[in-house]
MARBADO-84645 format. One line per 8 residues: number of its first residue (from 1); their letters; for each residue x, y, z of C-alpha. Coordinates in steps of 0.1 Angstrom, whole numbers, plus 5000, padded with zeros to 4 digits. Example, Ala and Ser with C-alpha at 12.3 -4.5 7.8 and 13.67 -1.06 7.14 Angstrom:
1 = as = 5123,4955,5078 ~ 5137,4989,5071;
//
This chain:
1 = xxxxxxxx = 3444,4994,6465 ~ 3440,4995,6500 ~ 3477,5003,6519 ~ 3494,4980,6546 ~ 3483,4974,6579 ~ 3498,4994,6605 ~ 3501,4976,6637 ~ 3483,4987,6670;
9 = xxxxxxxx = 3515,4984,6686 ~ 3530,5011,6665 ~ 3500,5035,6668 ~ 3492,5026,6702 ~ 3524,5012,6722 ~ 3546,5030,6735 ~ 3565,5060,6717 ~ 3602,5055,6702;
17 = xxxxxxxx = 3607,5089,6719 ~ 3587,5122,6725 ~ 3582,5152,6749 ~ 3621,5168,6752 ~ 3633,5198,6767 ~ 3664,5216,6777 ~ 3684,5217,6808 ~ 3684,5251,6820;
25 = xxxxxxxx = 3721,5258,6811 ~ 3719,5243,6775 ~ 3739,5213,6781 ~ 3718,5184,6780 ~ 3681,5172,6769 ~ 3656,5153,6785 ~ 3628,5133,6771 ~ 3605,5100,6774;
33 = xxxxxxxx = 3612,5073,6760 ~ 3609,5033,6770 ~ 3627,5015,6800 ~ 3616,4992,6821 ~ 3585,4984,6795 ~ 3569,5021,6800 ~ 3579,5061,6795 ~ 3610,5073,6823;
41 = xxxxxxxx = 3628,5102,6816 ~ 3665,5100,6797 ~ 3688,5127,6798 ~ 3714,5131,6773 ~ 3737,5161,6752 ~ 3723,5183,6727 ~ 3724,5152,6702 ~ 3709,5126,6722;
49 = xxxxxxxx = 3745,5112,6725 ~ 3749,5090,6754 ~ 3715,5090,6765 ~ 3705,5071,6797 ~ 3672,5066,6817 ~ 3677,5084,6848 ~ 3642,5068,6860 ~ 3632,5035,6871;
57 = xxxxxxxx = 3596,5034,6870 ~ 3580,4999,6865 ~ 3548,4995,6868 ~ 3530,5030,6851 ~ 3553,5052,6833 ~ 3554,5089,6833 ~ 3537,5115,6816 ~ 3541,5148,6828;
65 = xxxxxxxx = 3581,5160,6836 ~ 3599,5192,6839 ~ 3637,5201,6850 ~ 3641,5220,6884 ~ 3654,5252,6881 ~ 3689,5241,6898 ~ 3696,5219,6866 ~ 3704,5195,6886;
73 = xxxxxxxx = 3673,5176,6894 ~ 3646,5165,6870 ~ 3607,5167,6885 ~ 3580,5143,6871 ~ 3543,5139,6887 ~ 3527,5106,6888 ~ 3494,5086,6904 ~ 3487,5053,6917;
81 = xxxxxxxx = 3468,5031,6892 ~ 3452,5063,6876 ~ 3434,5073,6912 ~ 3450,5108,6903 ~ 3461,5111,6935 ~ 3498,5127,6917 ~ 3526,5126,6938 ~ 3555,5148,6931;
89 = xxxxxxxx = 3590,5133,6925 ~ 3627,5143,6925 ~ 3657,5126,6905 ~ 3685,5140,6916 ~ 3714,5134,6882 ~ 3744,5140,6900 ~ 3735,5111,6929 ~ 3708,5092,6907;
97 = xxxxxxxx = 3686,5092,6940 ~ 3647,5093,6935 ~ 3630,5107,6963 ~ 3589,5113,6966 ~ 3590,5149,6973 ~ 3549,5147,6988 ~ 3547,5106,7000 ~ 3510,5112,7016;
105 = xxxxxxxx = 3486,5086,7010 ~ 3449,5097,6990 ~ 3467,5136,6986 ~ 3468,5148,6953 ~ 3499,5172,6946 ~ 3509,5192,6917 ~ 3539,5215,6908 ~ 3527,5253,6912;
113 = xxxxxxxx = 3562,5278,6907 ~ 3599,5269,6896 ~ 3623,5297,6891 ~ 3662,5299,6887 ~ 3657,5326,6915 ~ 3657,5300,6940 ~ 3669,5269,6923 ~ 3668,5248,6952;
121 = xxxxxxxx = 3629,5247,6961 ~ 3598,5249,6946 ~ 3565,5256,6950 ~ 3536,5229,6954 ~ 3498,5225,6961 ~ 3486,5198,6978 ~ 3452,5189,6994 ~ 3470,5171,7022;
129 = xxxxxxxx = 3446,5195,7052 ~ 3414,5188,7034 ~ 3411,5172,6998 ~ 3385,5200,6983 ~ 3414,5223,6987 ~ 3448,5221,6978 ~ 3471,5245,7001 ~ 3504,5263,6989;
137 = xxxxxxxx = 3536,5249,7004 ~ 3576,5252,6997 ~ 3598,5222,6995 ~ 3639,5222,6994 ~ 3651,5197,6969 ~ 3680,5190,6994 ~ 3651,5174,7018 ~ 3631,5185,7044;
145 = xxxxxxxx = 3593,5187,7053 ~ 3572,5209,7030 ~ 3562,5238,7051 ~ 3528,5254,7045 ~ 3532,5293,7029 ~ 3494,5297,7017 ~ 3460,5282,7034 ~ 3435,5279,7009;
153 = xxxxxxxx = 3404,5295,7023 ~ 3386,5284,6987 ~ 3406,5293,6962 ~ 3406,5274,6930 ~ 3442,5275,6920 ~ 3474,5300,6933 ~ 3502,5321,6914 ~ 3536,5323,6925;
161 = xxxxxxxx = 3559,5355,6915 ~ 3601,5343,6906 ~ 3609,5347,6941 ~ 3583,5320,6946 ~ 3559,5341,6967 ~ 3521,5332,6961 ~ 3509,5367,6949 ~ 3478,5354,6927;
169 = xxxxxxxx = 3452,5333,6934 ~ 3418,5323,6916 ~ 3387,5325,6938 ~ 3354,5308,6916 ~ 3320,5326,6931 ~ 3288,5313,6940 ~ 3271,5329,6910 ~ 3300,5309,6886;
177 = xxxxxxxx = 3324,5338,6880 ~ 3358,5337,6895 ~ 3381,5367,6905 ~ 3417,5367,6901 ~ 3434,5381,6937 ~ 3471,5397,6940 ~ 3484,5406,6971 ~ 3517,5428,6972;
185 = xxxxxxxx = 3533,5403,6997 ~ 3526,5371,7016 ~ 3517,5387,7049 ~ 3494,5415,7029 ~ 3459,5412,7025 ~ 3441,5401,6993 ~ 3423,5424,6964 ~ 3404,5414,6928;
193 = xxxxxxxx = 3429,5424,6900 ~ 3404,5412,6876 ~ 3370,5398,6880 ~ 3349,5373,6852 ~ 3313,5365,6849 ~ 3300,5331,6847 ~ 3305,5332,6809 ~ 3343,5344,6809;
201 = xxxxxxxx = 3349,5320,6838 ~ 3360,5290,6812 ~ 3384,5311,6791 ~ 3400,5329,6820 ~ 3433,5321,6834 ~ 3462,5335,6847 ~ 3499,5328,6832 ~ 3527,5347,6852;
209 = xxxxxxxx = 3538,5373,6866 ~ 3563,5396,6852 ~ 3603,5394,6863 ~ 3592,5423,6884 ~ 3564,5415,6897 ~ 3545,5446,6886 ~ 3521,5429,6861 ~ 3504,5398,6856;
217 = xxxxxxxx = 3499,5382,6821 ~ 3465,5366,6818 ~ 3440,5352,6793 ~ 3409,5364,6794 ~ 3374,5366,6774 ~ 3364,5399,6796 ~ 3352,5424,6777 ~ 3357,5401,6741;
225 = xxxxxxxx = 3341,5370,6729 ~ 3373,5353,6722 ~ 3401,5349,6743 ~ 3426,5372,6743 ~ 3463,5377,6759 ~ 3466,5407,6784 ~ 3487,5422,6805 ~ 3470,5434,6835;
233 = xxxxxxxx = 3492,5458,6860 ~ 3490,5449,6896 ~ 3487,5482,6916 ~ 3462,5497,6895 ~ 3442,5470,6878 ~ 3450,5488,6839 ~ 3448,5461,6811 ~ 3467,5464,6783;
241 = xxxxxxxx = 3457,5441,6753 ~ 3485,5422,6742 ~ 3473,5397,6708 ~ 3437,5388,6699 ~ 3423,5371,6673 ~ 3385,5382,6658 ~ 3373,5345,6655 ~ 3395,5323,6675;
249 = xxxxxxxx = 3412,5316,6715 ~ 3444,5327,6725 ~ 3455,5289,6736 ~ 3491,5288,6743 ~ 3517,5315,6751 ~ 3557,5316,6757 ~ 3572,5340,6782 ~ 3608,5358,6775;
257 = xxxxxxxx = 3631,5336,6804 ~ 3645,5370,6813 ~ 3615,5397,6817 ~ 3590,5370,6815 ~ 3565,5389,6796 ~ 3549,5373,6768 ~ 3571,5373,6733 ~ 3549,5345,6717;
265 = xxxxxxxx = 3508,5334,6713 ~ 3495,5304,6699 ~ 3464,5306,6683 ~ 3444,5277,6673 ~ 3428,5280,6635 ~ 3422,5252,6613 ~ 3460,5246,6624 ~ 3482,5257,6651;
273 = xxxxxxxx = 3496,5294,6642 ~ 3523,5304,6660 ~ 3521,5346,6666 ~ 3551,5364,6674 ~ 3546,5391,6698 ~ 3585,5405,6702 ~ 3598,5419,6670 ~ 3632,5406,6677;
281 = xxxxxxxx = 3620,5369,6672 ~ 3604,5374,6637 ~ 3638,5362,6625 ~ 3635,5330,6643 ~ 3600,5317,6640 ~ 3608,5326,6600 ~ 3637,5300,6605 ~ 3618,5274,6622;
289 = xxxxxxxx = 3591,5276,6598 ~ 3609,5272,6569 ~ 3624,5239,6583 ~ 3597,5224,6596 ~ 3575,5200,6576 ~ 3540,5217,6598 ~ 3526,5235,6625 ~ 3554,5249,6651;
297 = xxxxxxxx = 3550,5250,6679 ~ 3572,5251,6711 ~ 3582,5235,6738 ~ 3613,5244,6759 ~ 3637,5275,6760 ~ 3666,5276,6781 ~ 3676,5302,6808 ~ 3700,5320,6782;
305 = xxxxxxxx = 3672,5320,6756 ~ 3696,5301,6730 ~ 3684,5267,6723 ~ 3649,5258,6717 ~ 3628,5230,6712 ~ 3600,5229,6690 ~ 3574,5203,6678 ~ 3571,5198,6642;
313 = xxxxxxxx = 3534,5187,6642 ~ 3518,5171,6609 ~ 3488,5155,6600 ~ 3504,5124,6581 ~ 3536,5118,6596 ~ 3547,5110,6634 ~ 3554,5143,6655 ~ 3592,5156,6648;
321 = xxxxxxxx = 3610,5175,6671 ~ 3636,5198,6659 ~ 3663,5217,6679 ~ 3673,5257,6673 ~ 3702,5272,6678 ~ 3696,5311,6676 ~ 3735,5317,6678 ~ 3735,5304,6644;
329 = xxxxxxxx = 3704,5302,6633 ~ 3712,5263,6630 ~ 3679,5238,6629 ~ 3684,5201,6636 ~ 3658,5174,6640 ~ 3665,5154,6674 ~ 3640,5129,6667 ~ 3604,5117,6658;
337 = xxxxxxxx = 3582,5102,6680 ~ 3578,5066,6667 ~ 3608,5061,6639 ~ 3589,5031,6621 ~ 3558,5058,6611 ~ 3577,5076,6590 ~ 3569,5068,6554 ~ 3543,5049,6561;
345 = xxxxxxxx = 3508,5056,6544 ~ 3495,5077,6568 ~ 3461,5100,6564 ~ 3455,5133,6557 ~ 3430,5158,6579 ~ 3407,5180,6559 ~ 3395,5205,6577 ~ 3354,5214,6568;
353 = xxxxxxxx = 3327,5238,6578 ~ 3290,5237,6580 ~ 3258,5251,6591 ~ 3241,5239,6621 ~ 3201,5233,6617 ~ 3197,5261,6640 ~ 3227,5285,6619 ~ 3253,5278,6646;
361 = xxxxxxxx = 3286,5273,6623 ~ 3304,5241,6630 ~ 3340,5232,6620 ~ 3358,5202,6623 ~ 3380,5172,6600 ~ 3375,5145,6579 ~ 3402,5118,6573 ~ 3395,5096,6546;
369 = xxxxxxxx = 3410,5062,6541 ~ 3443,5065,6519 ~ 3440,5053,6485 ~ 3402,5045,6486 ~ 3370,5057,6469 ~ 3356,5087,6486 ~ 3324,5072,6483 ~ 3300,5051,6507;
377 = xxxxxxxx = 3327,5046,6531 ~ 3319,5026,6565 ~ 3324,5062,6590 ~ 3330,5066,6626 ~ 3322,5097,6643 ~ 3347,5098,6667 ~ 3340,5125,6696 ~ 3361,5146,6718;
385 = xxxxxxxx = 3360,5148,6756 ~ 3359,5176,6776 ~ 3332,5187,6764 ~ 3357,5218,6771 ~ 3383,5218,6748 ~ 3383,5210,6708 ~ 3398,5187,6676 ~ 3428,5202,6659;
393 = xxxxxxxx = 3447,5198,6633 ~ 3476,5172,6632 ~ 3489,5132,6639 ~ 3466,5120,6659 ~ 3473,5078,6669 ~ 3430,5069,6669 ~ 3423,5088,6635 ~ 3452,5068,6616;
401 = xxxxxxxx = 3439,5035,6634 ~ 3407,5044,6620 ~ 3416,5054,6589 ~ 3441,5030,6583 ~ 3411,5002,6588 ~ 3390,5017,6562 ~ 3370,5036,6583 ~ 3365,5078,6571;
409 = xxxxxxxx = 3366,5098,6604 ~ 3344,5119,6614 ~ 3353,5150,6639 ~ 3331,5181,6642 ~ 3338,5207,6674 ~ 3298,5205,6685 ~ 3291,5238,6705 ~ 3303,5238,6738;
417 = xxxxxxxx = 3337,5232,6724 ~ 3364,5259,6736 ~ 3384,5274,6707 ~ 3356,5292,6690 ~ 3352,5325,6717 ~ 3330,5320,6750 ~ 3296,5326,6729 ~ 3302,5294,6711;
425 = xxxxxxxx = 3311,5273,6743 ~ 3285,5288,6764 ~ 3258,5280,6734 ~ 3267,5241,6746 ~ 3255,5251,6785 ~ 3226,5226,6796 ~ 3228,5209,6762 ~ 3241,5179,6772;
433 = xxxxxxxx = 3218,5150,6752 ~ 3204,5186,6735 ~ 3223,5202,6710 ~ 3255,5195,6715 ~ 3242,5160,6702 ~ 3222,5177,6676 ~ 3261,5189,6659 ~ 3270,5157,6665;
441 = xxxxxxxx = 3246,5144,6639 ~ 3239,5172,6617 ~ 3278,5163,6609 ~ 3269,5130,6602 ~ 3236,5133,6584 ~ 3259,5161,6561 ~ 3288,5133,6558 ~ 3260,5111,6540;
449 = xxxxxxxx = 3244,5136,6522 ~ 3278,5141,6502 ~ 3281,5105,6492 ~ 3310,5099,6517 ~ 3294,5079,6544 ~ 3273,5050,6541 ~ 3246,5056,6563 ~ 3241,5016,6569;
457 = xxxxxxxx = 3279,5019,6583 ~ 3284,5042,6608 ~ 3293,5042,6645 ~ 3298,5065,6671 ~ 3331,5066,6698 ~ 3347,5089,6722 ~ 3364,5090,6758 ~ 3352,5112,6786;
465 = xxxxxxxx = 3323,5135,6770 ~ 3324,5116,6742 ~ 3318,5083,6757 ~ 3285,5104,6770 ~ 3279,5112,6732 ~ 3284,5077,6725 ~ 3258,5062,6748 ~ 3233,5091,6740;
473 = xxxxxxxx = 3238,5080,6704 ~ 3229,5046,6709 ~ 3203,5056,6733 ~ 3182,5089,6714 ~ 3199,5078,6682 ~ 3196,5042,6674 ~ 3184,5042,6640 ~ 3215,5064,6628;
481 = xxxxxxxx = 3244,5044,6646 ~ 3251,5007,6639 ~ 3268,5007,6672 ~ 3283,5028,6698 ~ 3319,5026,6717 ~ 3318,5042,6751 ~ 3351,5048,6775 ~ 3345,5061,6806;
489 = xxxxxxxx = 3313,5080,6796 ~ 3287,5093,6825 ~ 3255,5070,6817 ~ 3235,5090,6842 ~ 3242,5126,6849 ~ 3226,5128,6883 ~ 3249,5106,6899 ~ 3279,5121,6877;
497 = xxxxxxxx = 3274,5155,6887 ~ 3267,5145,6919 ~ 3303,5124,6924 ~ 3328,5146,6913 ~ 3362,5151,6926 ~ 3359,5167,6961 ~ 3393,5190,6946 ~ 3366,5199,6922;
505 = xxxxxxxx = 3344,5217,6944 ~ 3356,5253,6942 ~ 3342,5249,6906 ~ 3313,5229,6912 ~ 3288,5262,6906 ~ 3303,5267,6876 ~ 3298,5228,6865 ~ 3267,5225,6876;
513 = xxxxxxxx = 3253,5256,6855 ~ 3271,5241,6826 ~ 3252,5212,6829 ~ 3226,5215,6858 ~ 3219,5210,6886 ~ 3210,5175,6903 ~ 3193,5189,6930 ~ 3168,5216,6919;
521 = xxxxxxxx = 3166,5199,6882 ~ 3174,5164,6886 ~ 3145,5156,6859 ~ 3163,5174,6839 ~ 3195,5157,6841 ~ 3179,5125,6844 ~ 3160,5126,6810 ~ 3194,5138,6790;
529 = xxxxxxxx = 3208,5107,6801 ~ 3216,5077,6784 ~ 3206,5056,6816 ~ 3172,5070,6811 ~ 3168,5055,6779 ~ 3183,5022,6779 ~ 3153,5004,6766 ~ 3157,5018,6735;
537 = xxxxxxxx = 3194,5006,6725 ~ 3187,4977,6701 ~ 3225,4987,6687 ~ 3257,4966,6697 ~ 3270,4986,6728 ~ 3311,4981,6733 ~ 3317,4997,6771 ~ 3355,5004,6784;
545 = xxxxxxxx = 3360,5020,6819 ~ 3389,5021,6843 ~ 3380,5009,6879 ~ 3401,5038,6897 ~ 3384,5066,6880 ~ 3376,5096,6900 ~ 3361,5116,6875 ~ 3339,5094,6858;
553 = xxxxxxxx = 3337,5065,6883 ~ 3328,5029,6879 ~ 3292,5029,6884 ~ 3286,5048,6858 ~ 3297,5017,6834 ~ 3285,4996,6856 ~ 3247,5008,6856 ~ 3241,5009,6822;
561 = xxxxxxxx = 3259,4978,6816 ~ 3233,4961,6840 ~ 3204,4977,6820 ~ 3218,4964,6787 ~ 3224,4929,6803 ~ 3190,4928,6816 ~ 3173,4937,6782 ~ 3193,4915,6762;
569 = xxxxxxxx = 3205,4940,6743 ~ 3245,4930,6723 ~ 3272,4946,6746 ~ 3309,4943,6752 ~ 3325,4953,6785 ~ 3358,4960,6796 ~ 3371,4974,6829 ~ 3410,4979,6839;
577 = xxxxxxxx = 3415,4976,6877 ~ 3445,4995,6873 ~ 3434,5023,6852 ~ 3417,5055,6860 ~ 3400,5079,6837 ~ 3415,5065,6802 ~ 3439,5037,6799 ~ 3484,5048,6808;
585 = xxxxxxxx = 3495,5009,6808 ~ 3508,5002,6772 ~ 3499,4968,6780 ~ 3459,4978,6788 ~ 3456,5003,6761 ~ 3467,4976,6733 ~ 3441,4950,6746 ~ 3417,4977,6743;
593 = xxxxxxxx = 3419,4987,6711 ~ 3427,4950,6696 ~ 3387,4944,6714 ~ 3377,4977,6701 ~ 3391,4972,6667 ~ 3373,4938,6662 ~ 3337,4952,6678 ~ 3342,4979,6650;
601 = xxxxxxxx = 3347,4956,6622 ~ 3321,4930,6634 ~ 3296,4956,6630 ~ 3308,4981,6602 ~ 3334,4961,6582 ~ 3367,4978,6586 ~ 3399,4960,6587 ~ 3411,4943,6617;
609 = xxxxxx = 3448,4932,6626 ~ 3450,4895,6631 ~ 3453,4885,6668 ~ 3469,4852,6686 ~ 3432,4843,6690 ~ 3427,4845,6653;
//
């Protein structure tokens, strides 16, 4: 018996609540939640008493917040109509003024250092001299001009110590490596702390500084094939491992308010595993554990180190967030993230392995319908972006959609993907269309082969890189796919490579030997591109694109869109004028997937949620 419906507007709206964190002294919490139609911040006690919006946004709500280090102000970032042009904003609770801390038209800004050492500024980068770089400058939360500390001579990022000095900084090199610089002080000259080939240059990254200042915590693949956590001491360049895993990336890691070295990792297996690095927490990750229904995993600390906030993240229930006293080793749950999930008939993940046709081992997660046959099932392979990053475990809003219509879900992490150590995401450099797509359907081909996917019923989706992987299905795959669902995916790699970001281009070497290079080999990028091959789609084509995308930008859409018009071949095309790369208006993203949801069930048979149209 097939279970109820659950409304887009429930999977797709809109959250109840979600993303809280402490104030810095302990007294209050923050997190997003609805006014005005879209996500502001609210702010209220440890109980979510009294809460208010201290926001007004309107018109795009926010996504990305943090609290200023004076506890008095809250910081959020936020673009115009998705140009990611992010400004950086200032609420101020006592006065409830908002104030645009960076108001610069076409400059992108972002939030570099906070630290209760100087609670009243903070550190930003912004490409307000030139937009390929984004200089280092200090702004006072009581006003004021931001005044330039650091000109960026090339570097790809910077790393402030607790004072708010810029001490680090990432420099990416011609050949695709990158170094990671210290200096001893502002005024002193730069050095390489630590240096990474091409290969590393993906899994490398610096975290912080120490409360001293003496070492720097970094993840790094040098000298390992997966990541791991180091600390790497700044006068003489000695690395100490600090946590590695045999098989998988370091992905996540906490830092101890006081010392700030690193007292938790977060490791990324079939599920999230949360590894405690400072003896003196065992006791409290065994308390949060044994209160929480899944993976932990956290997400605010304040200054005194005595309330916490994790996420309780499981496959088949909406994402609970839970609040820890280590006083008294007291756990309460503050909230979930949609309230009207919670019972419902929701899917599990299963996680699965199998064997490339060249040996490569893939991994990724089925989701089977709930309370159906595990047999013949319409299928959607449904791809991540990226390509740089990877499927895990847990709720995820388009799986249940999918499931929830009938649909088993398909989700393999194709080479390329990160997660798996650098030798597994470098095996997916210039393979593009190659055999990155190759995973893509040995996964499906293996789905049939065990009865579970009808191979008359299947289509392919994904966002980003995979709405690349969608329109290379349809295009060098049309006999396996009944149809193909593309949002914002590069059609033709020449010109995508070719219009990136200009605050990409102190890593354009390294994109460009990921996936080559449009000048000395634009044949071929040009024959591993979907555009290339447009006369042989004969399979229904649904297209979605956001007009102000700077990463993936409207004419890719719009070219292959003309080549399917011109052949006659079945298409659907959407395009948001107020959207950039991937759709923030709750009001865009429902229309979206209520056109999405019927092209799927036109063409493989799922279940579709009646519409006014209907």
């Amino acid at each position: 018996m097939s279970v109820p419906l659950i409304t887009r507007a429930l999977l797709f709206g809109e959250p109840a609540r979600q993303s809280p964190a402490i104030s810095p002294d302990g007294s209050l919490i923050s997190f997003l939640a609805p006014h005005n139609g879209v996500l502001n911040i609210w702010v209220g006690d440890r109980v979510i008493r009294d809460s208010r919006p201290v926001t007004d946004c309107r018109r795009r709500g926010i996504t990305m917040y943090s609290w200023a280090s004076d506890g008095r102000h809250l910081l959020y970032v936020q673009d115009r109509d998705g140009d990611e042009n992010t400004h950086v904003h200032a609420v101020d609770l006592t006065t409830g003024d908002e104030r645009d801390l960076t108001p610069f038209d076409g400059v992108q800004a972002h939030i570099i250092g906070l630290d209760r050492r100087v609670p009243g500024e903070l550190l930003v980068g912004m490409n307000l001299r030139t937009r390929g770089l984004h200089d280092a400058y200090r702004i006072s939360l009581a006003g004021g001009e931001p005044r330039l500390v650091a000109e960026n001579t090339g570097f790809g990022g910077w790393v402030a110590d607790r004072d708010l000095q810029v001490r680090g900084a990432v420099s990416f090199r011609s050949d695709g490596g990158m170094d990671l610089l210290v200096r001893d002080g502002e005024e002193d000259p730069w050095r390489v702390l630590h240096s990474a080939r091409y290969e590393d240059t993906g899994m490398t990254r610096p975290i912080g500084f120490t409360d001293d200042g003496k070492r720097l915590t970094v993840l790094s693949s040098v000298d390992s094939n997966t990541t791991r956590l180091v600390s790497i001491e700044v006068a003489s360049g000695d690395v100490e491992v600090v946590y590695e895993d045999p098989r998988f990336d370091v992905v996540g890691v906490d830092l101890n308010p006081d010392s700030r070295h690193p007292d938790l990792a977060v490791v990324l297996r079939e599920r999230n595993h949360l590894e405690v690095l400072d003896p003196a927490l065992e006791r409290d990750v065994e308390v949060l554990r044994a209160a929480a229904d899944g993976d932990v995993v956290p997400l605010s600390r304040d200054d005194r180190d005595r309330w916490w906030i994790v996420q309780d993240n499981i496959d088949d229930a909406p994402a609970g967030y839970l609040l820890y006293d280590r006083v008294t080793g007291r756990v309460e749950t503050l909230f979930t993230h949609q309230p009207a999930l919670e019972g419902a008939a929701l899917a599990r993940m299963d996680p699965f392995t199998i064997t490339a046709r060249d040996g490569l081992e893939l991994s990724g997660y089925l989701t089977f319908p709930p309370n159906e046959p595990r047999v013949d099932l319409p299928a959607v392979l449904n791809v991540h972006g990226g390509p740089w990053m990877r499927d895990g475990w847990g709720f995820r809003g388009e799986v249940q959609w999918l499931a929830n219509r009938g649909y088993l879900v398909i989700q393999v992490n194709f080479r390329g993907s990160t997660g798996y150590g650098k030798d597994f995401a470098r095996a997916g450099d210039r393979e593009w269309g190659g055999r990155m797509q190759d995973d893509l359907i040995d996964a499906v081909q293996w789905a049939v082969r065990c009865g579970f996917a009808d191979p008359g019923r299947i289509g392919i989706y994904g966002t980003s890189y995979g709405g690349y992987a969608a329109l290379a299905g349809a295009a060098f795959s049309p006999d396996l796919f009944r149809c193909a669902l593309s949002v914002c995916g590069p059609s033709n790699l020449r010109t995508f490579v070719e219009s990136v970001p200009a605050y990409w281009a102190p890593m354009a070497a390294r994109l460009r030997r990921a996936i080559g290079d449009p000048e000395s080999e634009p044949q071929f990028l040009w024959a591993r591109s979907p555009l290339s091959r447009a006369d042989a789609i004969r399979i229904p084509v649904f297209i979605a694109q956001g007009a102000n995308d700077p990463r993936v930008k409207e004419a890719e859409s719009e070219q292959i869109v003309t080549a399917l018009r011109e052949r006659g071949v079945e298409h659907h095309y959407m395009i948001f004028d107020d959207e950039g790369h991937g759709f923030v208006d709750p009001r865009n993203r429902l229309a979206f997937y209520a056109a999405a949801e019927r092209f799927l069930a036109d063409h493989l048979g799922g279940r579709c949620e009646a519409t006014s149209r209907d």
